[in-house]
C-alpha positions, 0 to 999 in steps of 0.5 A: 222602883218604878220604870219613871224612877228608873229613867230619871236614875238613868239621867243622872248617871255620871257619863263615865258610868255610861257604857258599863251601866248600858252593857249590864241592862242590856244582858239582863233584858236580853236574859243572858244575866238572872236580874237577881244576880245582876250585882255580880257582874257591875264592874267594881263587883267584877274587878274585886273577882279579878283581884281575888284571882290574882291573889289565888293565882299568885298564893296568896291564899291559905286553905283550912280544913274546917270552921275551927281551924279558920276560927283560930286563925282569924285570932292569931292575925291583927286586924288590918292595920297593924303594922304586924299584919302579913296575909300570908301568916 
């Protein structure tokens, strides 16, 4: 991407996409985030982190001891949807 594409991708951002977006190129220039790494900190990325805290705060996790005993489990939970699906199983 060029920076003349960049700025016409700019214009076109919705307002209320303004701050989050101006914040995040601001510390990639500034060097305080890898611009490799820049995916990490948008905002949809970061409130996925806070959920995923809440769920791990909240135990709403399970711990395996290896692949395997992952990969027997992944068999035994119905896909999302099913009225039979619990997290916690």
């Amino acid at each position: 991407m060029t920076k003349a594409e960049l700025h016409r991708l700019v214009d076109e951002l919705p307002d209320d996409v303004l701050a989050g977006t101006a914040d995040l190129l601001q510390r990639v220039v500034r060097r305080e985030i890898d611009p490799a790494q820049a995916w990490f900190w948008a905002h949809a990325w970061q409130a996925g982190e806070r959920e995923a805290d809440a769920d791990l705060a909240a135990g709403r996790m399970r711990r395996f001891d290896g692949d395997d005993g992952f990969l027997e489990h992944l068999e035994r939970v119905p896909p999302p949807g099913d009225p039979a699906a619990d997290p916690n199983r």
